[in-house]
N, CA, C and O atoms as a GROMACS GRO file, in nm:
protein
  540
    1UNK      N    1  13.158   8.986  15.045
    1UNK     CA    2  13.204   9.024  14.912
    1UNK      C    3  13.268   9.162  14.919
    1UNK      O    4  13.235   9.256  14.990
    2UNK      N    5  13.362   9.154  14.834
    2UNK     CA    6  13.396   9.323  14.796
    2UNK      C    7  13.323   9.409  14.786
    2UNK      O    8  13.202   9.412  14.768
    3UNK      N    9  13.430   9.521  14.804
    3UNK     CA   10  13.304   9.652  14.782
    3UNK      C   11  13.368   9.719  14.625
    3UNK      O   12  13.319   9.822  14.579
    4UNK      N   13  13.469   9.655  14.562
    4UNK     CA   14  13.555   9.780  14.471
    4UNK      C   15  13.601   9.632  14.350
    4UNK      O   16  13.673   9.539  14.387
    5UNK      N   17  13.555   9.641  14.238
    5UNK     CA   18  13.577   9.541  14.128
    5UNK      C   19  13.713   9.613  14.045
    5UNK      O   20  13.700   9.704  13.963
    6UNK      N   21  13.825   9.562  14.078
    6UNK     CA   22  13.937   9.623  13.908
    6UNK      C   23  13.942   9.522  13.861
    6UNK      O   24  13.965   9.414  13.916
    7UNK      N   25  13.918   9.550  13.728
    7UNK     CA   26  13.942   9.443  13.560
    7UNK      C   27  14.052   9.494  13.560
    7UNK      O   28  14.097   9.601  13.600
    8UNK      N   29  14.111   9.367  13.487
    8UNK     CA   30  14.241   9.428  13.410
    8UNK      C   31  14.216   9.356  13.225
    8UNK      O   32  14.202   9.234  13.218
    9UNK      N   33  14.212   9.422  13.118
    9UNK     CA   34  14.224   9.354  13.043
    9UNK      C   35  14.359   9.260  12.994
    9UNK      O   36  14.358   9.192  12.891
   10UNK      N   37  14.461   9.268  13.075
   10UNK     CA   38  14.593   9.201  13.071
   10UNK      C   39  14.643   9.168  13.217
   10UNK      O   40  14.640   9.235  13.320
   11UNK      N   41  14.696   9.024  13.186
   11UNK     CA   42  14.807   9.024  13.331
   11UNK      C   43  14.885   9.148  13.325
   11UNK      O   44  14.871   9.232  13.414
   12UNK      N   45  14.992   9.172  13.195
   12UNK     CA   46  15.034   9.226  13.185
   12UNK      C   47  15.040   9.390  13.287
   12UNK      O   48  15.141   9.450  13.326
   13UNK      N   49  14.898   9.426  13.308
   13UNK     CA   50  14.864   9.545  13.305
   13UNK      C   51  14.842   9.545  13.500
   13UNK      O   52  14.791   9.639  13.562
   14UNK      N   53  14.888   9.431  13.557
   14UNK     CA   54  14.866   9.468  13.688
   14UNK      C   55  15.018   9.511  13.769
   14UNK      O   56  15.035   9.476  13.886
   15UNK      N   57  15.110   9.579  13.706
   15UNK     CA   58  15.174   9.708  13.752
   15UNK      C   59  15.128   9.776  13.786
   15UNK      O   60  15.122   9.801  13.907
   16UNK      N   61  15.054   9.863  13.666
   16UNK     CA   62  15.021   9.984  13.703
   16UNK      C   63  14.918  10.043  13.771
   16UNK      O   64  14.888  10.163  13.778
   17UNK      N   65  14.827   9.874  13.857
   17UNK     CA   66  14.725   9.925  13.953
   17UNK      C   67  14.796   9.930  14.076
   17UNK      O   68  14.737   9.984  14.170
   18UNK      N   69  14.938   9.874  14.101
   18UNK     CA   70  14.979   9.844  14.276
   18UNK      C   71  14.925   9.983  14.377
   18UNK      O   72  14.892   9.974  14.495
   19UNK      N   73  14.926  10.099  14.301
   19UNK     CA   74  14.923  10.224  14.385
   19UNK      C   75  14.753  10.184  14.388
   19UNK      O   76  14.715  10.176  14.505
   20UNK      N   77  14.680  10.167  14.323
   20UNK     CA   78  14.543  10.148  14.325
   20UNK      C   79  14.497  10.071  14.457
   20UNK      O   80  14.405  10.097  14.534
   21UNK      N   81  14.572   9.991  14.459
   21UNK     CA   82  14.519   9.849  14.561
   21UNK      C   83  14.612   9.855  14.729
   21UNK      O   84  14.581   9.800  14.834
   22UNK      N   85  14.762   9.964  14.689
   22UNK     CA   86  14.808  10.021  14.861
   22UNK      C   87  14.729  10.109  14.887
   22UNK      O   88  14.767  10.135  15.001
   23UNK      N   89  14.590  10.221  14.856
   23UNK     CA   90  14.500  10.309  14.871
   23UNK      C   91  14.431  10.229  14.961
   23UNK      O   92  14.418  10.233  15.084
   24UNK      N   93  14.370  10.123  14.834
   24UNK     CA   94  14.233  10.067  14.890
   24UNK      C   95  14.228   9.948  15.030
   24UNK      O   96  14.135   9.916  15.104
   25UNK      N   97  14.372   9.904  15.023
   25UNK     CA   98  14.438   9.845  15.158
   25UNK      C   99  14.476   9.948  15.314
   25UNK      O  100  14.470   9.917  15.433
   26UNK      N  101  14.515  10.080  15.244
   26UNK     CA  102  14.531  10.176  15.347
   26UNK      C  103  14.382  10.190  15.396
   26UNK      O  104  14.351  10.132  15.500
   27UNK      N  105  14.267  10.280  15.313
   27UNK     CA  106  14.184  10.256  15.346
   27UNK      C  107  14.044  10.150  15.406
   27UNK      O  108  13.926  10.176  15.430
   28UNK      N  109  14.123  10.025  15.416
   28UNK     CA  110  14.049   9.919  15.448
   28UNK      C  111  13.975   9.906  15.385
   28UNK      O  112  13.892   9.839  15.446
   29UNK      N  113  13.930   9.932  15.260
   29UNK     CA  114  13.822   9.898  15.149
   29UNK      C  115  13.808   9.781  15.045
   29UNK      O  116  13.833   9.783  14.925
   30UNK      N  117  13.772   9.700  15.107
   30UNK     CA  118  13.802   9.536  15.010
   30UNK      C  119  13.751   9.518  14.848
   30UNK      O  120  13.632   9.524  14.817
   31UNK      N  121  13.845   9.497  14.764
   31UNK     CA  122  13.853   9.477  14.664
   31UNK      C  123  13.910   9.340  14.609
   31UNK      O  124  13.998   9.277  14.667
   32UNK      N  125  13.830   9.289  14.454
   32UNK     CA  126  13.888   9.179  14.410
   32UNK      C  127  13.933   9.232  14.271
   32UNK      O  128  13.868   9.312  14.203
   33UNK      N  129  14.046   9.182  14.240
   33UNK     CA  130  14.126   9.215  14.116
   33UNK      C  131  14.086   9.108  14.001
   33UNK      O  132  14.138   9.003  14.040
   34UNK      N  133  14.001   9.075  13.849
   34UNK     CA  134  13.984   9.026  13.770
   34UNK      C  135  14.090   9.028  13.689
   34UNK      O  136  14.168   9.115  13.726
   35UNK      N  137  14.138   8.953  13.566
   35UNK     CA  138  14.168   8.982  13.443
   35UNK      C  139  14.068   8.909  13.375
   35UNK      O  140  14.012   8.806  13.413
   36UNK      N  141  14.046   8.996  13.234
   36UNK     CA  142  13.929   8.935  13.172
   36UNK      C  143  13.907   9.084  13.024
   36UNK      O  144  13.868   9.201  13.027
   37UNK      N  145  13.942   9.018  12.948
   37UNK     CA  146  13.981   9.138  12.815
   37UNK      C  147  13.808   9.143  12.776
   37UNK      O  148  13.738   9.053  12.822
   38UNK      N  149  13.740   9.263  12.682
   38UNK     CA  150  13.654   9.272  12.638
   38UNK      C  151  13.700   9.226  12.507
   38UNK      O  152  13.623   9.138  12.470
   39UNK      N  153  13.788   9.245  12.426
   39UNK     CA  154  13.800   9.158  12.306
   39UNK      C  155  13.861   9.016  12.315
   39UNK      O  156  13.817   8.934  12.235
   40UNK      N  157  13.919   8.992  12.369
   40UNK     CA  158  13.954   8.843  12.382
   40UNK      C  159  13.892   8.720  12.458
   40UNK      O  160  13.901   8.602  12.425
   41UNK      N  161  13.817   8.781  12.582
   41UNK     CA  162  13.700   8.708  12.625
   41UNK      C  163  13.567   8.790  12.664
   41UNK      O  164  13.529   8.813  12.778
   42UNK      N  165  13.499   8.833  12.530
   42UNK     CA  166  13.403   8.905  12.554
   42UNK      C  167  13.238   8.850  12.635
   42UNK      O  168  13.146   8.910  12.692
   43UNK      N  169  13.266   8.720  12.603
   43UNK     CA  170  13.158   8.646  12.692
   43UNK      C  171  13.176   8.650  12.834
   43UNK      O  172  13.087   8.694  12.906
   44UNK      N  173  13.288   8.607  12.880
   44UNK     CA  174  13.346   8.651  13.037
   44UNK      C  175  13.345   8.789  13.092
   44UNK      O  176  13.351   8.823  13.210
   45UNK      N  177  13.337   8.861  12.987
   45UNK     CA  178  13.365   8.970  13.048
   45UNK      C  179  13.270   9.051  13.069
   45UNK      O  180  13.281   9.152  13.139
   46UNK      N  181  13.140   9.007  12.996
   46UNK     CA  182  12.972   9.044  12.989
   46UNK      C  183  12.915   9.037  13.122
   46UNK      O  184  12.855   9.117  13.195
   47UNK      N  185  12.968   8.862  13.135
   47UNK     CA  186  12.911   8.784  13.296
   47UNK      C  187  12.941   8.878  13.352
   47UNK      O  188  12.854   8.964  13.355
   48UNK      N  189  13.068   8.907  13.419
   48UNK     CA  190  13.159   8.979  13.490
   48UNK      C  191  13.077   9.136  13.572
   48UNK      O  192  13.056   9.178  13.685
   49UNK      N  193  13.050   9.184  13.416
   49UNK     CA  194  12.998   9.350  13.448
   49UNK      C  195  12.812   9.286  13.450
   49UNK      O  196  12.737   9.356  13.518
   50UNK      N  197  12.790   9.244  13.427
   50UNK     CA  198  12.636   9.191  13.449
   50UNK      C  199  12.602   9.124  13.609
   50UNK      O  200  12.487   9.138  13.650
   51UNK      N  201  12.667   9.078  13.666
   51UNK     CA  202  12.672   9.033  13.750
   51UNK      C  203  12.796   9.089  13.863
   51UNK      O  204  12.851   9.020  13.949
   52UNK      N  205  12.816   9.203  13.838
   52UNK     CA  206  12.879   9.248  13.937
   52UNK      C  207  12.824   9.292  14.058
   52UNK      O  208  12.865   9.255  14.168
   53UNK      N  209  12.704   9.395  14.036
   53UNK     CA  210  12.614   9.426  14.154
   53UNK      C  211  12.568   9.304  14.242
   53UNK      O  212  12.582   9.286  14.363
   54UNK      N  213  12.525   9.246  14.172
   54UNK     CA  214  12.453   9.113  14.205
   54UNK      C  215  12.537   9.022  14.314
   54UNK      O  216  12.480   8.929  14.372
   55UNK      N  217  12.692   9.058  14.344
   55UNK     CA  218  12.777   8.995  14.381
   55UNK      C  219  12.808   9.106  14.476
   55UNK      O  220  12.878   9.087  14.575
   56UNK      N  221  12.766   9.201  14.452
   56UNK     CA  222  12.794   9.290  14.584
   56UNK      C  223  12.882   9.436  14.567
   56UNK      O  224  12.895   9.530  14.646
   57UNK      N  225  12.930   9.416  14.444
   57UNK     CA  226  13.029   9.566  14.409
   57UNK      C  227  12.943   9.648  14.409
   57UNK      O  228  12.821   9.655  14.393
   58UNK      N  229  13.061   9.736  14.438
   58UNK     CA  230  12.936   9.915  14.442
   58UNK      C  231  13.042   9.966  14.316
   58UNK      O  232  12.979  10.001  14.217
   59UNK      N  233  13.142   9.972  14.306
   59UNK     CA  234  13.221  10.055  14.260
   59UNK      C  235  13.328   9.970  14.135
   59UNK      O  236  13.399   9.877  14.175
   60UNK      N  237  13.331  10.003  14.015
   60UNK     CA  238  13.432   9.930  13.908
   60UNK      C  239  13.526   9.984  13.858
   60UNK      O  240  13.508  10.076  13.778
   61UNK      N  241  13.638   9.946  13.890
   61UNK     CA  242  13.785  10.003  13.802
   61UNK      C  243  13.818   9.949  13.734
   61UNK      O  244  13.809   9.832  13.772
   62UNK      N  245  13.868   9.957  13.618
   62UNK     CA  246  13.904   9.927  13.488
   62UNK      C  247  13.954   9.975  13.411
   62UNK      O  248  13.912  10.066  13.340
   63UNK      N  249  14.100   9.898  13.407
   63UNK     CA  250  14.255   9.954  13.368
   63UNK      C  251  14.263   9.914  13.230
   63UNK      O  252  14.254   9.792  13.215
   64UNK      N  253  14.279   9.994  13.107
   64UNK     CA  254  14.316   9.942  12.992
   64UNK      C  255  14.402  10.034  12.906
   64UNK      O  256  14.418  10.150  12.944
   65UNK      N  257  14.474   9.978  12.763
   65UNK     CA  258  14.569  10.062  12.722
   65UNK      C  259  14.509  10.016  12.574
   65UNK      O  260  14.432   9.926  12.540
   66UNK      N  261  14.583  10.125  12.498
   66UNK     CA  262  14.594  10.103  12.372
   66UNK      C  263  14.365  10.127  12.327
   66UNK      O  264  14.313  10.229  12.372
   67UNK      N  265  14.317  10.073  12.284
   67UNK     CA  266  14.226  10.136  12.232
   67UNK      C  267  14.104  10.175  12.393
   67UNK      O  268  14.028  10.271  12.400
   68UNK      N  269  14.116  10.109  12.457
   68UNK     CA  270  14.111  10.048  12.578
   68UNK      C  271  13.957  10.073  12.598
   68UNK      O  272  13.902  10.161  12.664
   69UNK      N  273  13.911   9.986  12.533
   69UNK     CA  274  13.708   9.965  12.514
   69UNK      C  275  13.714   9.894  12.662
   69UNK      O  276  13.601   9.907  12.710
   70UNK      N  277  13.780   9.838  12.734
   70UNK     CA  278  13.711   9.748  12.872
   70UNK      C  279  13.659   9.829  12.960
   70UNK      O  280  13.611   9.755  13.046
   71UNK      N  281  13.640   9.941  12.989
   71UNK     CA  282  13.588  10.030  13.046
   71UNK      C  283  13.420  10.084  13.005
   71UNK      O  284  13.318  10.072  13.073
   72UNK      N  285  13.440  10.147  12.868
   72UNK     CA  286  13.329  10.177  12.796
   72UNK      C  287  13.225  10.000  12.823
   72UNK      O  288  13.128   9.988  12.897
   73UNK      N  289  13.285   9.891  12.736
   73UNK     CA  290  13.216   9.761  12.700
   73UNK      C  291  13.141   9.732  12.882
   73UNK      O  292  13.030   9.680  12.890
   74UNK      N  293  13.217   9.771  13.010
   74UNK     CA  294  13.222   9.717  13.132
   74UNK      C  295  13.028   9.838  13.160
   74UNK      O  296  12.913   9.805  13.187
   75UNK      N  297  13.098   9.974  13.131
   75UNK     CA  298  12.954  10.055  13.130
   75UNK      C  299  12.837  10.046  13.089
   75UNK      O  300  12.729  10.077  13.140
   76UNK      N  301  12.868   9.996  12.978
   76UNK     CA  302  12.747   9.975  12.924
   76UNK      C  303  12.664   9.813  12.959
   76UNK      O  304  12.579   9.760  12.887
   77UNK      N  305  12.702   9.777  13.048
   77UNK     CA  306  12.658   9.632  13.082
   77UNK      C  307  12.570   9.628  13.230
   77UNK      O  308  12.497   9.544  13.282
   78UNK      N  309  12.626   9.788  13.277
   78UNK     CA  310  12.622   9.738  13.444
   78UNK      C  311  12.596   9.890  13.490
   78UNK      O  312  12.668   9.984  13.456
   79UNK      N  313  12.468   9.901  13.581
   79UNK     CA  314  12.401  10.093  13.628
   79UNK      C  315  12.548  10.079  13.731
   79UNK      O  316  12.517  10.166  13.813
   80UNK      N  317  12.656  10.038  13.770
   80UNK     CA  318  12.733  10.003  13.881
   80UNK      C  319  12.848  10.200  13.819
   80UNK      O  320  12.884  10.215  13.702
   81UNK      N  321  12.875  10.302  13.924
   81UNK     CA  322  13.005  10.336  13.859
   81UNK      C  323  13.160  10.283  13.802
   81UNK      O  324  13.226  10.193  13.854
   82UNK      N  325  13.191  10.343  13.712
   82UNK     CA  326  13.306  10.264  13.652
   82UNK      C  327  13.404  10.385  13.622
   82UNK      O  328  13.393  10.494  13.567
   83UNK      N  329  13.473  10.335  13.665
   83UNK     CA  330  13.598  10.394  13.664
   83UNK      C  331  13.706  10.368  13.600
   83UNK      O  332  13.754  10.257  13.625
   84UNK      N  333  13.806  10.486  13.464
   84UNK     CA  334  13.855  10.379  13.396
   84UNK      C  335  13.996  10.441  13.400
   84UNK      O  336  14.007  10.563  13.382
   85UNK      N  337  14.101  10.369  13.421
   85UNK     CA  338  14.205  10.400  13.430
   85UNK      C  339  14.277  10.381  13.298
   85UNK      O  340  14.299  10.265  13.263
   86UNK      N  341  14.329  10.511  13.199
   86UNK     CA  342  14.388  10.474  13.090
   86UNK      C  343  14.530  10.435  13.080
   86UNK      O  344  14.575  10.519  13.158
   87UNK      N  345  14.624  10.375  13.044
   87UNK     CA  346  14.730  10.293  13.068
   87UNK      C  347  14.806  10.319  12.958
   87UNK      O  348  14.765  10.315  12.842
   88UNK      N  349  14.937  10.352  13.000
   88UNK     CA  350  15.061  10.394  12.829
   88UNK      C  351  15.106  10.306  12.843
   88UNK      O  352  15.189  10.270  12.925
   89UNK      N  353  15.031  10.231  12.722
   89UNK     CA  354  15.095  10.072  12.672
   89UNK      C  355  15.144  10.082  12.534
   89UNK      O  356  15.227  10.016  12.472
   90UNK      N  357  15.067  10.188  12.498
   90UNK     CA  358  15.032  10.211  12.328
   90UNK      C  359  15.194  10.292  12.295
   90UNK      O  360  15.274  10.299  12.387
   91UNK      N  361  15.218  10.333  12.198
   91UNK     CA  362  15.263  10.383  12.111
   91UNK      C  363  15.264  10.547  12.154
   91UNK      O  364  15.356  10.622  12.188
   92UNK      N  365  15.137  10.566  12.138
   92UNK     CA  366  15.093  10.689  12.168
   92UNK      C  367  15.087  10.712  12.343
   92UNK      O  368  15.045  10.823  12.375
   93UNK      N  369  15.111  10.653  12.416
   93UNK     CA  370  15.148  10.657  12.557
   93UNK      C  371  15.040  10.684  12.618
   93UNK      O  372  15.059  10.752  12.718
   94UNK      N  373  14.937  10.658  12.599
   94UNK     CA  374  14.810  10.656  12.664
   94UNK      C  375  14.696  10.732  12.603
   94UNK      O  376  14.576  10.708  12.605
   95UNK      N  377  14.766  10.833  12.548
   95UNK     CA  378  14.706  10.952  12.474
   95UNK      C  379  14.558  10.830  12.416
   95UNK      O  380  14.448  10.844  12.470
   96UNK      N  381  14.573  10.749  12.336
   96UNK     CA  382  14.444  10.672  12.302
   96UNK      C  383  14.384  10.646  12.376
   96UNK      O  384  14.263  10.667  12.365
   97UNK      N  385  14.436  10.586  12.491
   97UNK     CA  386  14.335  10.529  12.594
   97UNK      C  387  14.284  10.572  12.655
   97UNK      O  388  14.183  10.517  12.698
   98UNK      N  389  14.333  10.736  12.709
   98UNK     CA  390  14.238  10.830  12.763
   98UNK      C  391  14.118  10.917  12.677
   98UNK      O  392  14.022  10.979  12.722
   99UNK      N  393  14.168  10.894  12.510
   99UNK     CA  394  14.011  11.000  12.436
   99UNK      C  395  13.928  10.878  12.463
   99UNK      O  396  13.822  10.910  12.516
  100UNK      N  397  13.939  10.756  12.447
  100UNK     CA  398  13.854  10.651  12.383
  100UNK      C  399  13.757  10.592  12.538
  100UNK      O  400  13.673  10.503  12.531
  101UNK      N  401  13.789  10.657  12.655
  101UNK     CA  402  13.747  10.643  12.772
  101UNK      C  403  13.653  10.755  12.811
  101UNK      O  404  13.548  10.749  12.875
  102UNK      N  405  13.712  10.855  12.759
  102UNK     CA  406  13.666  11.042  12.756
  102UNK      C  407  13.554  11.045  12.699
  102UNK      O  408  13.464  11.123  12.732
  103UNK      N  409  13.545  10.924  12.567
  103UNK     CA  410  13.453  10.998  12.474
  103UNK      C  411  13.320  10.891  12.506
  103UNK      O  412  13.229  10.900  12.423
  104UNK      N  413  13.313  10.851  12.550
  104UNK     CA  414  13.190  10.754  12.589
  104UNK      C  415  13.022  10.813  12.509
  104UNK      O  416  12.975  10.924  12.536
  105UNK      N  417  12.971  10.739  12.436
  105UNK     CA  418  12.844  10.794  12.420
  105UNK      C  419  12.765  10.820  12.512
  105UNK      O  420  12.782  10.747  12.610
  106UNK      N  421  12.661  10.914  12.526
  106UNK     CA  422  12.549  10.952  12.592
  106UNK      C  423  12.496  10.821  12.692
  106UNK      O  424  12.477  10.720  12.624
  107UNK      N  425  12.481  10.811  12.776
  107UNK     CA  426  12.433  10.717  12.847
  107UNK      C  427  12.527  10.598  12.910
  107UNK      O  428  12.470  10.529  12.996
  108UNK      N  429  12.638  10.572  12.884
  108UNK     CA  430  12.757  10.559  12.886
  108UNK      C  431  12.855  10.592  12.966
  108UNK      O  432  12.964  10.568  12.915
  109UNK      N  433  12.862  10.649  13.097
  109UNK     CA  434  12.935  10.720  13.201
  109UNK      C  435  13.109  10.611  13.192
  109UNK      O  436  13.121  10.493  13.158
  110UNK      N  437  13.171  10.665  13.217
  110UNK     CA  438  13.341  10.602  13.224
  110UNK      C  439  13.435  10.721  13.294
  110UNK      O  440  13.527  10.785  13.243
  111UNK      N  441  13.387  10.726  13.405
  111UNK     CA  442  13.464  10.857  13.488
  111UNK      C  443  13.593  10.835  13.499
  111UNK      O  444  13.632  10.741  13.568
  112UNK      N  445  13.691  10.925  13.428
  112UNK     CA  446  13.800  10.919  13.366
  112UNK      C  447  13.911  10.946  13.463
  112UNK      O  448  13.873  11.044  13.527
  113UNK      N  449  14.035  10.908  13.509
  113UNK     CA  450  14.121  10.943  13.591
  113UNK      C  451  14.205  10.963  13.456
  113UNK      O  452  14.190  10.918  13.342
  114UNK      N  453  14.325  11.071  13.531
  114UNK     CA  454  14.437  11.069  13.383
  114UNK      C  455  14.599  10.921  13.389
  114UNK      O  456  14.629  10.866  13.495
  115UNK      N  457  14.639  10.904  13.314
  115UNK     CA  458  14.697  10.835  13.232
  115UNK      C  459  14.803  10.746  13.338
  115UNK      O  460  14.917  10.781  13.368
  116UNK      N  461  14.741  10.638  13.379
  116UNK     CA  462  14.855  10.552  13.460
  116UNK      C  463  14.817  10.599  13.627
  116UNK      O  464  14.875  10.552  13.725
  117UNK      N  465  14.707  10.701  13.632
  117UNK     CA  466  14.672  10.707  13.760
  117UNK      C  467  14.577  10.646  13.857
  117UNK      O  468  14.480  10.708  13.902
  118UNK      N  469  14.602  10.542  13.884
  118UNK     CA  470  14.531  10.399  13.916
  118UNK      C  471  14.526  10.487  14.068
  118UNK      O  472  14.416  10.470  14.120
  119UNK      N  473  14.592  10.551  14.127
  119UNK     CA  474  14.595  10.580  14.241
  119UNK      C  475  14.479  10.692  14.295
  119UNK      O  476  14.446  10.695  14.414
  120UNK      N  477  14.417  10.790  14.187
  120UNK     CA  478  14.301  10.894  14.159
  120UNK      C  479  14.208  10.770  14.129
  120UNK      O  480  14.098  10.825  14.140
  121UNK      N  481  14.188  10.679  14.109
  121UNK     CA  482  14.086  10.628  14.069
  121UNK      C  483  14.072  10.534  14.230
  121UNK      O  484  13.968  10.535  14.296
  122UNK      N  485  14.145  10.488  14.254
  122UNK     CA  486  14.108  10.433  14.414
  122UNK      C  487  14.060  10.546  14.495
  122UNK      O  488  13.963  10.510  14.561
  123UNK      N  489  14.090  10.665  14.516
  123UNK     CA  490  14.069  10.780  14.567
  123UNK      C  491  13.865  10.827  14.573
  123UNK      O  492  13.776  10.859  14.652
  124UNK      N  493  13.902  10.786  14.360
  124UNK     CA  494  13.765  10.862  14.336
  124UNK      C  495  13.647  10.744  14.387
  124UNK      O  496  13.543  10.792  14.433
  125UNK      N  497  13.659  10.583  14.380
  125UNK     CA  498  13.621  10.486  14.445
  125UNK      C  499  13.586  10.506  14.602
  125UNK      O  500  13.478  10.466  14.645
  126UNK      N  501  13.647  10.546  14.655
  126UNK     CA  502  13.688  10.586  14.796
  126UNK      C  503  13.564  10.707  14.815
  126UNK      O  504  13.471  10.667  14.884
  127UNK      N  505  13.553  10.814  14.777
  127UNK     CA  506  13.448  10.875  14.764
  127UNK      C  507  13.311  10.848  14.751
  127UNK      O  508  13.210  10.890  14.807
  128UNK      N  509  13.341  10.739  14.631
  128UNK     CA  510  13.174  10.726  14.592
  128UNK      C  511  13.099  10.622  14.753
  128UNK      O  512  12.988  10.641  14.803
  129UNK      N  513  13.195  10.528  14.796
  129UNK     CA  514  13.169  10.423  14.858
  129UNK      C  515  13.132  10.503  14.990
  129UNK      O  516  13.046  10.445  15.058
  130UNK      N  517  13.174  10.609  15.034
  130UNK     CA  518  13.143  10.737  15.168
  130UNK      C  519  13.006  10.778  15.102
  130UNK      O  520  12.899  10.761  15.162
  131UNK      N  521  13.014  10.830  14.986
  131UNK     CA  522  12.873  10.872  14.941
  131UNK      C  523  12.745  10.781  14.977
  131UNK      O  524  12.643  10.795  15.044
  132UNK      N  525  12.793  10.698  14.910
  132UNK     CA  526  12.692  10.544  14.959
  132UNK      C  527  12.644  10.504  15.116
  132UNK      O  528  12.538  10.480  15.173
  133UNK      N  529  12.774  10.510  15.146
  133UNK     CA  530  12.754  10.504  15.312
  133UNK      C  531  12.664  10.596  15.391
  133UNK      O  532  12.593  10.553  15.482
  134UNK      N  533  12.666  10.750  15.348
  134UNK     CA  534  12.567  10.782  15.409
  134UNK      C  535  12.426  10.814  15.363
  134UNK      O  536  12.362  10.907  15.412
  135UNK      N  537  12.385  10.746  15.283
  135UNK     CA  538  12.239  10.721  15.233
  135UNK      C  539  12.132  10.647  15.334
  135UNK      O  540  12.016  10.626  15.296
   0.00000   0.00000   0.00000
C-alpha cells in the first residue's frame, strides 16, 4: 500500500497536484490519488479518511477550492496528518480556501501549504514520512 493519500474533491482539480505527485515520484514515495468531494459524496468520503490508516497511509493531502471543507471534514475523521492544499478556483482566488483550512477548530490540525502549492505539501509529506522512519 501507499505511504501518501491525495483527495481531490474534483476531477477537475487534478492540475494543480501534477507538481505534488513529480516530488513524490522523484522521491520514490508511493502515493494513491482519490477523487471523492466531502459535500457531494460525504459517505465515501468518511470511509475514505476512516479507513485510511487501516490501509496503510501515514500521510493525507487534500486539494480543495472555493470553501474547501475536504481537508478540515478529512481531519476530523482520521489521528492520520493532513495536509491541505488550498486551490484558486473561487472567485476570490484561493484567498477562501486558504482561511477556511487555516482556521480549523481546536483539535482539528489541517497543516496548511499556501495557495496552489501542491508542491510544499509533497515536500511537507516527505518530511513527516523521514520523521516516521526514524522512530
Amino acid at each position: 500500500m501507499a505511504d501518501v493519500l491525495i483527495i481531490l474533491g474534483s476531477e477537475t482539480d487534478k492540475s494543480y497536484i501534477k507538481k505534488c505527485e513529480d516530488i513524490l515520484k522523484e522521491y520514490e514515495v508511493s502515493y494513491d490519488v482519490i477523487v471523492s468531494s466531502a459535500h457531494r459524496e460525504p459517505e465515501k468520503t468518511t470511509e475514505i479518511a476512516k479507513n485510511a490508516k487501516v490501509k496503510g497511509y501515514k500521510v493525507i493531502i487534500a486539494a480543495a477550492g472555493y470553501s474547501a471543507a475536504l481537508p478540515g471534514f478529512i481531519a476530523s475523521l482520521t489521528e492520520l496528518p493532513v495536509i491541505g492544499v488550498p486551490l484558486s478556483t473561487s472567485v476570490l482566488k484561493g484567498v477562501d480556501s486558504i482561511l477556511s483550512m487555516a482556521q480549523m477548530p481546536a483539535r482539528v490540525p489541517v497543516l496548511t501549504v499556501g495557495i496552489n502549492n501542491a508542491s510544499n505539501a509533497a515536500h511537507g509529506a516527505i518530511r513527516i514520512l523521514k520523521l516516521l522512519k526514524q522512530r
